[in-house]
Structures are given as C-alpha cells and as structure tokens.
N, C-alpha and C positions, 0 to 999 in steps of 0.2 A: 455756708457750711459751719456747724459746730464744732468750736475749737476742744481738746479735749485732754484731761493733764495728760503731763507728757511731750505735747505736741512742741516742737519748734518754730518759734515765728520769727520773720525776717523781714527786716526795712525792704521795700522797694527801689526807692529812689530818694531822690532831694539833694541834700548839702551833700557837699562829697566828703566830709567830715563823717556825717552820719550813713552813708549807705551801706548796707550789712551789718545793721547790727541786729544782733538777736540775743532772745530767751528764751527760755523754757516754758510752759505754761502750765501751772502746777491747780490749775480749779479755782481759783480766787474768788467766781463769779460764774455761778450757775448757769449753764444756757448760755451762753456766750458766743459772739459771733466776730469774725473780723472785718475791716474793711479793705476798700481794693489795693491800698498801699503796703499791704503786709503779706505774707507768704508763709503760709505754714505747711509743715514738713514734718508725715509721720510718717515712721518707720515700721518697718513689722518687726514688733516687738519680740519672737522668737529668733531673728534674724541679728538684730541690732537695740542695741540698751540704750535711749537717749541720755542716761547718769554716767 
C-alpha cells in the first residue's frame, strides 16, 4: 500500500525500547511503500487532523 503524507506510521515490534514509536509521513519520497514491520494509520481527514 502507498503510504501517503499525512499518514502515521508505527514500529511493530523488536527492542522493547523501540516498540511504538511513530511519525508522520510528510511525502519525502514519491511512491513510497512500507514494509511488514511498520503500521500506518490514516484517518479520515474530515473526521480527525493528523497535526
């Protein structure tokens, strides 16, 4: 799936240091896709404002 600005992405798993962490993803990189360790999270944008 294309990630898409906007979108929220989130660690899966690993170091329990790092699980959950997340950004934003603002378009950095055209086309862009994620892989299965990450979790992104879009909202309906008349519903809920990722900012």
């Amino acid at each position: 799936m294309l990630i898409r600005p906007g979108d929220l992405l989130t660690t899966e798993g690993g170091d329990p240091d790092k699980l959950g962490r997340a950004a934003l993803w603002n378009g950095e990189i055209e086309a862009c896709v994620h892989q299965n360790h990450l979790f992104e999270v879009r909202s309906d944008r008349a519903q809920l404002s990722p900012i």
